[in-house]
C-alpha positions in Angstrom: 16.2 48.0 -53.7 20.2 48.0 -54.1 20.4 48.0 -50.3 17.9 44.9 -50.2 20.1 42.7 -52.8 23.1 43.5 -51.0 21.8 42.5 -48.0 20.3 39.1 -49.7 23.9 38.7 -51.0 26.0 38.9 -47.7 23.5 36.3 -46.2 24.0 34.1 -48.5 27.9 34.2 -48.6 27.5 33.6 -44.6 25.5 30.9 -44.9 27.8 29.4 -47.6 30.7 29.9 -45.1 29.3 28.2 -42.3 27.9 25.4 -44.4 31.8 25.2 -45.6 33.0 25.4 -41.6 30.5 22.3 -41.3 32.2 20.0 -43.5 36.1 21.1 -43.3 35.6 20.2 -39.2 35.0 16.6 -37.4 32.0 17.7 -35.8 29.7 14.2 -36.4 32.1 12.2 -35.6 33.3 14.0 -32.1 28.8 13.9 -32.0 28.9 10.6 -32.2 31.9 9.6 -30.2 30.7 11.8 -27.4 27.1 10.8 -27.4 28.0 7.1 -26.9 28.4 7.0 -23.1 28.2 3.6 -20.9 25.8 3.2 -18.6 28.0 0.9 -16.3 30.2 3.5 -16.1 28.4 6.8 -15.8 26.3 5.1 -12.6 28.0 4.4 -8.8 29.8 1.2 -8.7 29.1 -1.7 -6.0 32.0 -3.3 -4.8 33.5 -6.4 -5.3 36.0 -8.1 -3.3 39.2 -10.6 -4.2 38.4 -14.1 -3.8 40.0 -15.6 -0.5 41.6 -12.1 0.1 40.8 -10.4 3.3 42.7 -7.9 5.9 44.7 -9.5 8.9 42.3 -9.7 12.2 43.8 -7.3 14.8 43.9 -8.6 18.1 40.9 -7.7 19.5 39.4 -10.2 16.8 38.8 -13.9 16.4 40.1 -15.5 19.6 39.2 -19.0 20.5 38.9 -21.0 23.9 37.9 -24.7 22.8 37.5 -27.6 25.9 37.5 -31.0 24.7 37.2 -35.0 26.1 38.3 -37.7 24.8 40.8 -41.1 25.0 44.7 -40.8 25.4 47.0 -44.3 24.5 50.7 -44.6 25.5 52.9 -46.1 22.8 56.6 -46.6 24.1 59.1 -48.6 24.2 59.0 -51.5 25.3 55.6 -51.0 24.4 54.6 -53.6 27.4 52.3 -57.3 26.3 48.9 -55.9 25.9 47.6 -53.6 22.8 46.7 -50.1 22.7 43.2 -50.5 23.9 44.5 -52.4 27.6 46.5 -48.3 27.7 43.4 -46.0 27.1 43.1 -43.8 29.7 40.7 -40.5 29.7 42.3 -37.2 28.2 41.1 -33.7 28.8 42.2 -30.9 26.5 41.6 -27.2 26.8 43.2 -24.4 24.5 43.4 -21.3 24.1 44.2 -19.4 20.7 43.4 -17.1 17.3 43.4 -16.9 14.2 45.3 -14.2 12.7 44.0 -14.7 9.2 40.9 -17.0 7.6 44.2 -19.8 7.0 47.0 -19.1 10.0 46.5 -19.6 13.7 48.2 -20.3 16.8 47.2 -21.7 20.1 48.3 -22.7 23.7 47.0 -26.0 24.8 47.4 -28.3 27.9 46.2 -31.9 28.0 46.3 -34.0 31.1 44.9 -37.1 33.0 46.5 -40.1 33.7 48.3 -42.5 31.3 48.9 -46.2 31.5 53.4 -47.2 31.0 54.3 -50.3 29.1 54.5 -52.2 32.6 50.8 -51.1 33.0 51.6 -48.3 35.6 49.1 -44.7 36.0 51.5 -42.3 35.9 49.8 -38.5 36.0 51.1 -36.6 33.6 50.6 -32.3 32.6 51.3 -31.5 28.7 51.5 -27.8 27.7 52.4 -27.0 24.3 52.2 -24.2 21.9 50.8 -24.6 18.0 50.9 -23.9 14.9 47.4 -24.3 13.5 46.8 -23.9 9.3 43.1 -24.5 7.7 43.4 -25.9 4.4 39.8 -25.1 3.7 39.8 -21.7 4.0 37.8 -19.7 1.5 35.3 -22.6 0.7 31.8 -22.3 1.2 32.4 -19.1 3.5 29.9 -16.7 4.8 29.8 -12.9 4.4 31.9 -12.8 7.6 34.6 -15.0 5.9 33.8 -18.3 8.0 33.7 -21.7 6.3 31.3 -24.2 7.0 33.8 -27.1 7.6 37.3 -26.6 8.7 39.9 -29.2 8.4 43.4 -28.0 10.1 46.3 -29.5 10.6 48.5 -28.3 13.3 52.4 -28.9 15.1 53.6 -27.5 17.8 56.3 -28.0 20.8 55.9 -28.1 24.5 57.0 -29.8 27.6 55.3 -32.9 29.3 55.6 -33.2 33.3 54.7 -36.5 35.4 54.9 -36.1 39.3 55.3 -39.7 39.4 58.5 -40.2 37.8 60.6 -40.7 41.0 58.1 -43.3 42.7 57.8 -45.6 39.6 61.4 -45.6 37.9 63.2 -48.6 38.2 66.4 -47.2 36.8 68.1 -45.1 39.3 70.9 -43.0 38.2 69.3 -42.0 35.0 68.5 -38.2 33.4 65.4 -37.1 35.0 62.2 -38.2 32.7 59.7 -36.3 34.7 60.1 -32.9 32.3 61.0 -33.8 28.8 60.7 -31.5 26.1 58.3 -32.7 23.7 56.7 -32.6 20.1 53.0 -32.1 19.4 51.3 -32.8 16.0 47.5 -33.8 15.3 44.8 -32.7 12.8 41.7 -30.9 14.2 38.3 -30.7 11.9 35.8 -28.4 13.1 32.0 -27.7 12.0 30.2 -24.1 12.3 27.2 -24.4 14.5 26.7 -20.7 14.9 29.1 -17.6 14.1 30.8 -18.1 17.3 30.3 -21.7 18.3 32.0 -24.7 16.5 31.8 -28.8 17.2 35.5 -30.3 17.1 36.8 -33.4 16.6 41.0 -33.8 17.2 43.4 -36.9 16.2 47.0 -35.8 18.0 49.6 -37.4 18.7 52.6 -36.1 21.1 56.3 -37.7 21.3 59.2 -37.5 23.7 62.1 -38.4 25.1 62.5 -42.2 25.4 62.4 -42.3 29.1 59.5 -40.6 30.2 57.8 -43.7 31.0 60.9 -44.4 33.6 62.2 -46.8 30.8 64.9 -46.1 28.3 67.4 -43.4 27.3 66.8 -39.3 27.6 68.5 -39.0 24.8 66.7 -40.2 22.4 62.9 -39.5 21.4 60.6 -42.6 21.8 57.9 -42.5 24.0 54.9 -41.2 22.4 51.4 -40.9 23.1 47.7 -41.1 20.9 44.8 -39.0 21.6 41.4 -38.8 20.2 39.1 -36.3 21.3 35.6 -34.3 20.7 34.0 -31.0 22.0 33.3 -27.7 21.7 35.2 -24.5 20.9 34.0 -20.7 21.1 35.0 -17.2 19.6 35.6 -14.6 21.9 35.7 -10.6 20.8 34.7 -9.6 17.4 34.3 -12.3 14.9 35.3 -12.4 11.1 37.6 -11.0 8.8 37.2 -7.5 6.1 37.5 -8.5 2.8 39.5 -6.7 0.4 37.5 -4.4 -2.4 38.6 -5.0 -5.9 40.3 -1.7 -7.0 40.1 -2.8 -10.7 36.9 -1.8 -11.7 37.2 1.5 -10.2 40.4 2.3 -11.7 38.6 1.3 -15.1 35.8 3.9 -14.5 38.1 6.0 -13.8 40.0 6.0 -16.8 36.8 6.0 -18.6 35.5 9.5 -17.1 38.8 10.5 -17.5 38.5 9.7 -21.0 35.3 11.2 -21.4 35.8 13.9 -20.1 39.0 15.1 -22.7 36.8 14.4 -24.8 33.6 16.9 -23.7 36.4 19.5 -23.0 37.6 18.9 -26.5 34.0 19.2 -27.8 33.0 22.4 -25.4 36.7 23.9 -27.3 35.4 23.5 -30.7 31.6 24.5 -29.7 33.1 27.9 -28.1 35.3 28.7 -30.9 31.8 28.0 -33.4 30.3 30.1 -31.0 32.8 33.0 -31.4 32.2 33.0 -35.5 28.6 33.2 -35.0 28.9 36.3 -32.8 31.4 37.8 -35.4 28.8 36.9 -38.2 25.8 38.7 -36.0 27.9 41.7 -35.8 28.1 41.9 -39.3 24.3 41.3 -39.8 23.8 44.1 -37.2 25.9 46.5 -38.9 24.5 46.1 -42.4 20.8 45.8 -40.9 21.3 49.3 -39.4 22.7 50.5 -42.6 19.8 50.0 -44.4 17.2 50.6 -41.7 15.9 47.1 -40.8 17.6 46.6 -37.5 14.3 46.9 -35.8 12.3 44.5 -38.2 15.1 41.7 -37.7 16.0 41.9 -34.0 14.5 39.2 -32.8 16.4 37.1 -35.7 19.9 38.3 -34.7 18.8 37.3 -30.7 18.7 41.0 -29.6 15.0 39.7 -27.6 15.6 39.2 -24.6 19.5 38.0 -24.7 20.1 39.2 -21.0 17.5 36.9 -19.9 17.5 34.2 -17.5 16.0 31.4 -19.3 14.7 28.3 -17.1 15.5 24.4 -18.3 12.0 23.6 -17.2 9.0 25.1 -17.2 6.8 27.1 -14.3 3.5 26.4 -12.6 1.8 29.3 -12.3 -1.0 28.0 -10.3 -3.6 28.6 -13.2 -5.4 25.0 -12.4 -5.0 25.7 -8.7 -6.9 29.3 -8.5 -9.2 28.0 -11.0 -10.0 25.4 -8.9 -10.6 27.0 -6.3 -12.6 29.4 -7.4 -15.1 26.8 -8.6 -15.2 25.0 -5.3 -15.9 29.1 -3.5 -19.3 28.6 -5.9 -20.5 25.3 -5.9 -23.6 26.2 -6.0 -23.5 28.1 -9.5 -25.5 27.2 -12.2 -23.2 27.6 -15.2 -25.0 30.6 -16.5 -22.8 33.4 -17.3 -25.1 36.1 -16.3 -25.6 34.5 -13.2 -21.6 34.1 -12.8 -20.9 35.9 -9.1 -18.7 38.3 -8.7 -16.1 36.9 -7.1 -16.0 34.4 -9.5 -15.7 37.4 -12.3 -13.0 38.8 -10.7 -10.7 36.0 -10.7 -11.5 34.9 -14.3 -10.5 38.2 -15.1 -13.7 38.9 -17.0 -14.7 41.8 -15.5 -13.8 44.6 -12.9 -16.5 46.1 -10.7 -20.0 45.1 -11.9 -21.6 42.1 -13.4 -21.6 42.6 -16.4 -18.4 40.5 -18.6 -17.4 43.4 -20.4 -14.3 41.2 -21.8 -17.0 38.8 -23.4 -14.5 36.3 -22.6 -16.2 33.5 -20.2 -13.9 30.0 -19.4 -16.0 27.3 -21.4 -15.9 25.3 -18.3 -18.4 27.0 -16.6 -21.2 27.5 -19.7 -23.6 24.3 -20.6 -23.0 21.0 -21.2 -19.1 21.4 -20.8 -19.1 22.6 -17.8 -21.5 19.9 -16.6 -19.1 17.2 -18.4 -16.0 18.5 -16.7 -18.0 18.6 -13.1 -19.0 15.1 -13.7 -15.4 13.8 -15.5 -14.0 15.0 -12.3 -16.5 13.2 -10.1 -15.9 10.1 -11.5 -12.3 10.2 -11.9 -11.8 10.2 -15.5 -9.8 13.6 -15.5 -7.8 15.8 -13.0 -9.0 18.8 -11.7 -7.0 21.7 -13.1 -3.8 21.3 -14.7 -0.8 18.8 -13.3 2.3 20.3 -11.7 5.6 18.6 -12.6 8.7 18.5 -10.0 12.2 17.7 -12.0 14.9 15.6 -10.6 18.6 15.7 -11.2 20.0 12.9 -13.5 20.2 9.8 -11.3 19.1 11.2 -8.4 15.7 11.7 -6.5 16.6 15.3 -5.7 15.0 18.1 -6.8 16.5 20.2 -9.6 15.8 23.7 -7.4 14.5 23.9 -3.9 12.1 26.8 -4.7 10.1 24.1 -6.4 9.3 23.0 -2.5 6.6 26.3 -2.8 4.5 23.8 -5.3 4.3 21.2 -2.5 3.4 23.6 0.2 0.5 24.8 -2.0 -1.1 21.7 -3.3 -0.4 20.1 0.3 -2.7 23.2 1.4 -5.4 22.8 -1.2 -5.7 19.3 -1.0 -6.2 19.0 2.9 -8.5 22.0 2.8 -10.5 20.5 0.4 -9.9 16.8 1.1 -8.6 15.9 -2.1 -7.1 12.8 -3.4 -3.3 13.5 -4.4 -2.1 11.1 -7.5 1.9 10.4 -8.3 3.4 9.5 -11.0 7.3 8.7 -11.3 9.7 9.0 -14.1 12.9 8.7 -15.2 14.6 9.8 -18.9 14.8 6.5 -20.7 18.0 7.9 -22.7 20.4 7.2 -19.3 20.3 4.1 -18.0 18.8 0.6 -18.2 15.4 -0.7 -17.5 16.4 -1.5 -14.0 17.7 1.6 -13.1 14.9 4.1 -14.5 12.3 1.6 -12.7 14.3 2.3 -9.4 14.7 6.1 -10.1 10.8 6.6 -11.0 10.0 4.7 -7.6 12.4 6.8 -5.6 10.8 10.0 -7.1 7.5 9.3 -6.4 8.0 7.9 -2.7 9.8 11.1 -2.3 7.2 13.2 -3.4 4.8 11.3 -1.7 6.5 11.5 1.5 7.1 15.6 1.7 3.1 15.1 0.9 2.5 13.0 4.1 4.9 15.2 5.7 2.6 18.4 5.5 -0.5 16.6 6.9 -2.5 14.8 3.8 -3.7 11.9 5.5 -1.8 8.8 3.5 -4.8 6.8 2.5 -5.6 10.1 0.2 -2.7 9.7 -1.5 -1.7 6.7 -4.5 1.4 6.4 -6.5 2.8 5.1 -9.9 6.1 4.2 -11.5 6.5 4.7 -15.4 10.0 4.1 -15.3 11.9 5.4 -18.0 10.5 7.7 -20.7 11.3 9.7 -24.0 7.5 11.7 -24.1 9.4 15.5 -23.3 11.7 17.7 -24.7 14.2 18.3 -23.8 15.6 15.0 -22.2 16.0 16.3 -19.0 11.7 17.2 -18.9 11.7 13.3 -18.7 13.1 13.3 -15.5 10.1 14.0 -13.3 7.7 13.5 -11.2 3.6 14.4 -11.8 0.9 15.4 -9.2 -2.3 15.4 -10.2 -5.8 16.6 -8.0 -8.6 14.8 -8.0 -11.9 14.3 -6.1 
């Protein structure tokens, strides 16, 4: 009796010291401050990209050959008695260019034809230049390549202008040469996306030189300049578009976050392993006074000396109880239900008796006797329930893989069953409702089921045999992680 109080006394005092340990420590709040975790966070980010940011095309990207038509007017001085429209000529443009980024390009252009001096004189003339080309409405209304809709680009360049006719129609001998003047280009070009590499364009230029390239005036001074207006056609060559730029900020955010969370699991898994360390200290104690007074064996299993070396499993294991019991019904269709009439191999497998007929167990599965046996045949018939029991396959948190490939062997044998005995295969997909949102868990439980389903098809069950279902996420098992899953069921 002594021995028994003092053992009723030392529990007491360890109880009364962890309950102290309890409130002298932060553990509810480092519970709670854990436990809150953000969904946004703890799933894979998409990326976003910087507005009217994107990488510089290399140069097998984005080149341009454009051909255009239009008028060309000669405005020098003198500018000759008629107007500008008694001086249009027709103008042909071709160019040749890139763009190096969605706002900054360059080209090479010639334009050429004939144009019309202020004494009313054709004069051929060849104008190459070189331009600088810059779309102001870059970024607007763009497509996931980077390509706007309209373009409006303004552009200015430099070249040199050549007429062959120069010698034949000055009338100013001893002059500079006019026939190769160095010359400015300038213009605004608007262009409208037909297709990713196809664009109309429409082109106002102008281009102004040296004073005597019409064979009248001075080569030293700039006068002589020249109006074109002009429509066609341009086309990308090579790849086509530019790589926008991912936004680093939300990932560095997340990061911080998990970084954040975990110092503080780390912190938590410190004080849980130091609580962990009293308790064993305190189950030493219990051991040593339970063998003292002779009670170690009658308290064992409280002090967790069951089984402690044992490998216990999160989930739990199908041990193909609803599958041999099915088939051992299907083996004897034609039984009656009648226990003495029950055939031996049935016997056997129900583990009723050994090697004669008689059930020397007494113990008979009340499926097979009367009217329950009849309900169940006919329940299963019609659809209203499953035959034997379901088999669950777990999934890793936010993923559609399976926990542990062993649990492949489940498919392989209800695969085999069900195409043996024709049998309609149902699935059902879940996710935990305690991660993620609404959205997510309806994703997940799809995934999990057309996975399922598909290692099914996989092993010959003929598709039309086999329906799925999507609960999305739910809370119905313990622990949390039972709710990630995915149910087959048999049926007829």
């Amino acid at each position: 009796m002594t021995g028994k109080i003092l053992f009723l006394s030392v529990l007491c005092l360890s109880a009364m010291t962890v309950k102290a340990n309890d409130v002298n420590t932060t553990s509810d709040s480092i519970s709670k401050q854990v436990g809150v975790t953000s969904e946004y966070y703890l799933q894979t980010l998409k990326p976003t990209y910087l507005t009217n940011v994107s990488e510089a095309a290399n140069w097998g990207k984005n080149w341009f050959i454009e051909v255009k038509g239009g008028a060309s007017a000669f405005l020098g001085s003198p500018i000759g008695c008629g107007d500008v429209f008694d001086r249009l000529t027709p103008a042909l443009q071709v160019g040749l260019g890139k763009w190096f980024t969605p706002a900054v390009g360059g080209r090479v252009a010639y334009q050429g034809m004939s144009f019309k001096n202020g004494e009313f004189k054709k004069m051929d003339y060849h104008f190459v230049h070189a331009d600088f080309l810059y779309d102001l409405t870059s970024g607007i209304n763009c497509n996931d390549l980077g390509l706007s809709r309209w373009d409006v680009i303004p552009y200015i360049g430099v070249g040199m202008i050549y007429t062959p006719d120069w010698y034949s129609a000055c009338t100013c001998p001893g002059h500079a040469s006019g026939s190769h003047p160095f010359a400015f280009s300038y213009g605004l070009e608007c262009r409208y996306r037909l297709t990713g590499r196809m664009h109309v364009v429409a082109e106002l230029s102008g281009m102004t030189t040296a004073k005597n390239f019409d064979c009248v005036g001075s080569s030293s001074k700039f006068g002589d300049n020249m109006v074109t207006l002009s429509a066609g056609l341009s086309f990308t060559l090579g790849k086509v578009g530019y790589k926008r730029i991912v936004d680093a900020n939300p990932y560095m955010a997340q990061n911080e976050w998990l970084m954040a969370y975990a110092d503080r699991l780390a912190d938590r898994n410190s004080r849980l392993v130091q609580k962990h360390k009293e308790d064993e200290r305190i189950k030493v104690e219990y051991r040593k006074i339970l063998e003292i007074e002779g009670l170690l064996d009658l308290y064992k299993d409280r002090i967790g000396d069951k089984g402690d070396d044992k490998e216990h499993s999160l989930y739990p294991r199908n041990d193909y109880s609803g599958l041999n019991s099915l088939r051992a019904r299907l083996n004897n269709k034609g039984w009656d239900g009648n226990p003495e009439t029950m055939p031996k191999a049935m016997k056997k497998r129900m583990d009723t008796v050994a090697d004669n007929d008689a059930n020397e167990s007494g113990v008979i599965d009340p499926l097979f006797t009367g009217d329950s046996y009849d309900g169940y045949l006919s329940a299963m018939t019609n659809g209203s329930e499953y035959i034997g029991a379901p088999i669950y396959f777990f999934f890793r948190l936010g993923t559609d893989e399976l926990t542990e490939v062993s649990q492949l062997l489940n498919i392989d044998e209800i695969a085999r069953v069900a195409k043996t005995h024709h049998l309609k295969v149902r699935i059902s997909g879940a996710a935990d409702s305690a991660t993620g949102n609404e959205h997510i868990n309806n994703s997940l439980s799809r995934k999990r089921a057309d996975y399922i389903k598909t290692l099914m098809v996989q092993r010959g069950i003929d598709e039309a045999f086999v329906t799925t279902s999507y609960e999305g996420g739910i809370n119905e098992y313990s622990p949390v992680q039972a709710n990630r899953q995915t149910c087959v069921t048999l049926s007829f």
